[in-house]
Residue, then its C-alpha position, 0 to 999 in steps of 0.5 A: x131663370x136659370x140654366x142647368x146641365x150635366x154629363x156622363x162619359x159612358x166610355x169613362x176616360x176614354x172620350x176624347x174632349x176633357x169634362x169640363x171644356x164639354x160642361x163649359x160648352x153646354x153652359x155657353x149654350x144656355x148663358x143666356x139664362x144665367x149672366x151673372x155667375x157661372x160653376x161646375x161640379x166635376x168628379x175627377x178619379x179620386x184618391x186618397x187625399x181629400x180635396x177642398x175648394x176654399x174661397x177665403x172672401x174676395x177682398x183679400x186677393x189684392x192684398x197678398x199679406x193678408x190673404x196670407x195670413x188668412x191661409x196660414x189660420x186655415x192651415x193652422x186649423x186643419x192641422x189641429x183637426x188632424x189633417x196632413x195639409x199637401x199640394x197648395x193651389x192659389x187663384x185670386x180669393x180662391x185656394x185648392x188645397x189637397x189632405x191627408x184626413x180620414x176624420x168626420x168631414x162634417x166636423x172638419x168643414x163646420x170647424x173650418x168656417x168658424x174662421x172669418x172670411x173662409x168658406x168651404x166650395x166643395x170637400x171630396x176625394x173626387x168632387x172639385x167645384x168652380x165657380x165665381x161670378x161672370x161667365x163660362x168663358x171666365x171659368x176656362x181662362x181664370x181656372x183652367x176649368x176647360x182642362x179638367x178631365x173627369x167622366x161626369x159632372x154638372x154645371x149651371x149659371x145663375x140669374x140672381x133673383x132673391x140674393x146677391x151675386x158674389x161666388x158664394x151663392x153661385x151654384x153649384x152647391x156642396x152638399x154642406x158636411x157631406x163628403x162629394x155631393x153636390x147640386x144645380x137647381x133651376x126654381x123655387x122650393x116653397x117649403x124651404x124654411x120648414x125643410x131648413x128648420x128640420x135639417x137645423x135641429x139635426x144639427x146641420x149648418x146652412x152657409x147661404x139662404x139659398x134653397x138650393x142650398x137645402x136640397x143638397x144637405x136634404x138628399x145627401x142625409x137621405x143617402x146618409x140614412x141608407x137610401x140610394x140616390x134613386x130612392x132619395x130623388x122619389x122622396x124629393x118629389x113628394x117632399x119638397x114642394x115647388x117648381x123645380x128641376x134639379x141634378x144631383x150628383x155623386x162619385x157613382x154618377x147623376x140623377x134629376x128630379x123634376x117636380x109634378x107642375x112641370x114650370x122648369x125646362x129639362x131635356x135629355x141626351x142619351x146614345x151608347x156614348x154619354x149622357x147629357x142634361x140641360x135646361x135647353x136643347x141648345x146646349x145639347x147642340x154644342x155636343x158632337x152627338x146632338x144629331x141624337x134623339x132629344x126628349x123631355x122628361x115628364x112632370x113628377x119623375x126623377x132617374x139616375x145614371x151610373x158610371x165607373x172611375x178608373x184611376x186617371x190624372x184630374x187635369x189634362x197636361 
């Protein structure tokens, strides 16, 4: 069991609470379903510069020299790859970092995580993820996730059933290569290996054994290959098999899928004002426009929603 949720500002930059205090609030709605790790995929104004989100193995944050040492290899890295590296942020094992690249970012992201102890959370001009084991509340003191000011985004928390707890297989997902793609996802895909195996001979890398995992890589080559994301979430629902309830998004906004059986709860929020999706009616009930219609989607069905990015500062001063 777990927990997912996410949100379109329709009036863009003009709602009054910052994206993330409005996720977080959303995911302290269903915590109860996801104690063990918590994250958010938020899309800020975008840029010029692409943005990575490193975790660079937890062990290192006690040790100042080596962590150092560690970030010095990636830095190295990213300058052989052609990167101009800018603005440096530093939380714990966790590193925010801004360049100049206008390369392949499959190339960049596989060539990155060929160093030890250093993975990639997400790679976007707008995308950012946080995440990291604990709770929503977590991710506002430890990261200043409250403060994010974004128009759309989605978030989850985890109860982990088939893998370890650590922040490397908390959601969201980046989809692995793919420049701002990302995935929360509630349920099991039972075809993961045979749909992993098939990405793997195209010559996509995985970081994790987590199915989610796959349905990002999945959608996001599908958008590659020409599909819109409307056209890529149908495909998913004969494709992927299992009991599912996902979200999805990108720049342009987010979409859900939600398989045929029904097994994984899903329930939607919609006025002139914003958009918001979660795994429970109770976190809707943390938004001031919770006296709005609530209603579930049917089995087998999937939507998207769009929105507009003006150009605005990511963080609330």
């Amino acid at each position: 069991m777990c927990g997912i949720a996410g949100v379109v500002f329709k009036g863009g930059y003009g709602h009054p609470d910052p994206l993330g205090a409005t996720l977080l609030a959303m995911l302290n709605g269903c915590q109860h379903r996801g104690p063990d790790s918590t994250g958010l995929a938020m899309y800020g104004p975008g840029g010029e510069s692409l943005i990575l989100r490193l975790f660079l193995d937890a062990d290192l944050c006690r040790q100042a020299d080596r962590w150092l040492e560690r970030f010095d290899a990636v830095t190295a890295r990213l300058e052989a790859l052609g990167c101009q590296v800018g603005c440096v942020e530093r939380q714990d094992a966790f590193a925010r970092v801004e360049i100049a690249f206008d390369g392949d970012i499959q190339r960049l992201s596989y060539a990155v995580e060929e160093l030890p102890g250093v993975e990639i959370f997400s790679a976007g001009h707008a995308l950012e993820i946080i995440k990291d084991e604990g709770t929503a509340d977590h991710l506002a003191t430890a990261f200043r996730a409250d403060r994010f000011v974004g128009v759309h985004g989605i978030g989850h928390v985890r109860l982990a059933t088939e893998s370890e707890v650590n922040p490397s297989t908390a959601h969201p997902f980046w989809a692995y290569g793919f420049a701002d793609v990302s995935i929360v996802h509630n349920g099991q895909i039972t075809n993961y290996f045979k749909m992993r195996r098939r990405l793997e001979q195209r010559g996509y890398r995985f970081r994790t054994e987590n199915d989610s995992e796959v349905i990002a890589v999945y959608l996001a080559d599908k958008m590659k290959s020409g599909s819109t994301m409307d056209q890529a979430l149908e495909q998913s629902l004969v494709e992927l098999d299992g009991t599912f309830s996902f979200l999805v998004s990108t720049p342009e906004g987010i979409g859900f899928a939600k398989d045929a059986i029904g097994a994984k709860p899903m329930v939607v929020l919609e006025t002139d004002d914003i958009v918001a999706v979660a795994s429970e009616e109770v976190s809707l009930q943390r938004l001031d426009s919770a006296v709005a219609e609530v209603f579930e989607p049917y089995p087998g069905t999937s939507h998207t929603w769009s929105r507009s990015m003006p150009a605005t500062s990511a963080f609330a001063t």
